[in-house]
C-alpha positions in Angstrom: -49.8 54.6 27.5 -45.9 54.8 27.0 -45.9 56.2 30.6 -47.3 53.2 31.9 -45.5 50.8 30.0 -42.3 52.9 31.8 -44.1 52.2 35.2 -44.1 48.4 34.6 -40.8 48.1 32.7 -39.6 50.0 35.8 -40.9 48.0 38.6 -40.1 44.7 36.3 -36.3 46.7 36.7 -36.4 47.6 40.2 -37.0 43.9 40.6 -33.6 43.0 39.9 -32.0 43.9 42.4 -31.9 42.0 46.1 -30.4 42.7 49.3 -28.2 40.0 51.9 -31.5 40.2 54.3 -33.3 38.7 51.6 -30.3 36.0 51.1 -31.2 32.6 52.2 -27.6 32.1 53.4 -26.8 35.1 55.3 -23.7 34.3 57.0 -21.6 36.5 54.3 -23.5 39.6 55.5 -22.9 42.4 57.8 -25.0 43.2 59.9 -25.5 46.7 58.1 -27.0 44.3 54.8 -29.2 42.5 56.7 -30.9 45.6 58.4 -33.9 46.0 55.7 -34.4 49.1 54.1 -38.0 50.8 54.0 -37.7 54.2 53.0 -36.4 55.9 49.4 -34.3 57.8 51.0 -32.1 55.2 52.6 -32.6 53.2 49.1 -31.1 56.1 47.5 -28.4 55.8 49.6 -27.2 52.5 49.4 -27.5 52.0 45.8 -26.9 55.2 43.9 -24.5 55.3 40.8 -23.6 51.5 42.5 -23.1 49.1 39.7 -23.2 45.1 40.5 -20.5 42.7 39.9 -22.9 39.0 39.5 -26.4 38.6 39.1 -26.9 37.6 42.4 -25.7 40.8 44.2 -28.1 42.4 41.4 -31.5 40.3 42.1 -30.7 40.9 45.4 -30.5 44.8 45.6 -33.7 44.7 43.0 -35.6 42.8 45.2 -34.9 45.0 47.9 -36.0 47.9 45.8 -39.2 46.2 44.9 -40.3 45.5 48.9 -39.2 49.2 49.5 -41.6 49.8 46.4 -44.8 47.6 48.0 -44.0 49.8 51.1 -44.4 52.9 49.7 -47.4 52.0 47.4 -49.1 50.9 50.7 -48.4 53.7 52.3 -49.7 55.8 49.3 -53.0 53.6 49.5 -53.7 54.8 53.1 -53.3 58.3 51.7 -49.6 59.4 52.9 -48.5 62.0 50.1 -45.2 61.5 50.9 -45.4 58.0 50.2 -46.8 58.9 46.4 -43.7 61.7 46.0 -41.2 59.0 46.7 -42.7 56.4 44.6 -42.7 58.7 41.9 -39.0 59.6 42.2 -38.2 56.0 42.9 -39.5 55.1 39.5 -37.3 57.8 38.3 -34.5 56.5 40.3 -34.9 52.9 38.7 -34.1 54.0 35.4 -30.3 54.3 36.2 -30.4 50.4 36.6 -31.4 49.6 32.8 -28.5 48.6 31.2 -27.7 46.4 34.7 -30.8 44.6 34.0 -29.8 44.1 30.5 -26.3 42.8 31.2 -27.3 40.2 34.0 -30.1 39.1 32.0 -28.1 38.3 29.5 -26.2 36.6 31.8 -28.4 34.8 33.9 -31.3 34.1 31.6 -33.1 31.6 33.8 -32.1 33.8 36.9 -34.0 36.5 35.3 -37.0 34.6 34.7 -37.4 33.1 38.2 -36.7 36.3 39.4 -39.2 38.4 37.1 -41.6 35.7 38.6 -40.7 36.2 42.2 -41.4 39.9 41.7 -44.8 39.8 39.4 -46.2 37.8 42.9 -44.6 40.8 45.1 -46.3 43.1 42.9 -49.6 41.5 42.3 -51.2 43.2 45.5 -49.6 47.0 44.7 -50.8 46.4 40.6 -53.8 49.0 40.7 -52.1 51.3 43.1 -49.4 51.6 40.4 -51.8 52.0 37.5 -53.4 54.5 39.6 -50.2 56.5 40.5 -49.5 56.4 36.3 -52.5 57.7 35.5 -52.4 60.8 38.0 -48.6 61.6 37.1 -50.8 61.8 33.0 -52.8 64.2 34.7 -50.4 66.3 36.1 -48.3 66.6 33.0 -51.7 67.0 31.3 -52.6 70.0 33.5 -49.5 71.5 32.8 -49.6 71.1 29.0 -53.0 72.7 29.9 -51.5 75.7 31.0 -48.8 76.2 28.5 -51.6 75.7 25.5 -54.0 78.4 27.6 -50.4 80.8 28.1 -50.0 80.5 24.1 -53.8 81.0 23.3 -53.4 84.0 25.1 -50.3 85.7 24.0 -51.8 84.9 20.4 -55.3 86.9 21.5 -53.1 89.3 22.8 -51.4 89.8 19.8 -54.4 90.1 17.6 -55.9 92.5 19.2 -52.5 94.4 18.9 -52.7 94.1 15.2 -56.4 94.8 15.3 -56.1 98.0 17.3 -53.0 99.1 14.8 -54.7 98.6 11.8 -57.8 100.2 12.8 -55.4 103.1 14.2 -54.1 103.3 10.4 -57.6 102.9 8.8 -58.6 106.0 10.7 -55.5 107.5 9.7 -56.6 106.9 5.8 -59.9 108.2 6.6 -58.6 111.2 7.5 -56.3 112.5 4.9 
C-alpha cells in the first residue's frame, strides 16, 4: 500500500514540472524547448540533477514529465516491455524532484492547485495502468522476498541435519564405549 501511495505521490510530483512546448506564449523558447519529449531517456536528459528557478519553469518541466508518463503507460498497455522498464525507473527518477515540489508549492499555492488539477485530468485515462504497474512491481519484490525466505529455510534444514547427523555420530560414540 505504501508503494502505491509512492506511485501517486510520484506522478502528483512528476506533474510539476512543464516544458516551453506546453507554454501558451512560446516566443521565449528555442526551438530545442518546443521539440516535445516522448521517451525517458531524452527526459532523463534534459532534467537530471536540474533544479528550477520559478514555479513556472517547474510546472512546466512536470507537465512534460507527466505526458512523457501517459506515453509510456500507453505504450505499456499495448504490451511494449520497454515501455513498463522505463515507467518504472521514471517513477524512480521523479523522486529527485520532492523537495522542488515542496518549495514551489509553497510558493505558488494556487499554482499548485490548478496544476495538480490539470494533471489528475492527464492522468485519469493511465489511473489503472498505474495501479496495475504498482501492484506487479509488489509482486516482483514479493517473489524475491520469496526467495530469500526459501534460501534461509534451507540453510536452517541444512544445518539441522548437520547437528542431527553430529549428535547421532556422538550418541553412537557413547554406545560404544
Amino acid at each position: 500500500m505504501k508503494k502505491i501511495m509512492y506511485l501517486f505521490f510520484a506522478v502528483a510530483l512528476g506533474a510539476a514540472i512543464v516544458s516551453c512546448g506546453n507554454k501558451k506564449d512560446n516566443k521565449d523558447c528555442d526551438k530545442d524547448e518546443v521539440a516535445k519529449i516522448e521517451n525517458f531517456a531524452d527526459l532523463q536528459k534534459k532534467y537530471d540533477g536540474k533544479t528550477f528557478d520559478n514555479c513556472d519553469e517547474f510546472f512546466a518541466a512536470a507537465e512534460e514529465m507527466i505526458d512523457v508518463m501517459v506515453i509510456l503507460a500507453k505504450k505499456y498497455e499495448e504490451g511494449d516491455k520497454q515501455a513498463k522498464q522505463d515507467l518504472i525507473d521514471l517513477m524512480s527518477f521523479l523522486e529527485q524532484f520532492d523537495s522542488e515540489a515542496e518549495k514551489h508549492e509553497a510558493e505558488c499555492p494556487e499554482k499548485m492547485a490548478e496544476f495538480n488539477t490539470k494533471i489528475q485530468e492527464k492522468t485519469k485515462p493511465i489511473e489503472n495502468t498505474l495501479r496495475l504497474l504498482a501492484f506487479d512491481m509488489m509482486d516482483s519484490e514479493d517473489s524475491g522476498i520469496d526467495e530469500v525466505i526459501d534460501e534461509a529455510a534451507e540453510e536452517v534444514d541444512n544445518k539441522l541435519q548437520s547437528l542431527k547427523s553430529d549428535n547421532s555420530d556422538a550418541l553412537n560414540k557413547l554406545k560404544n564405549n
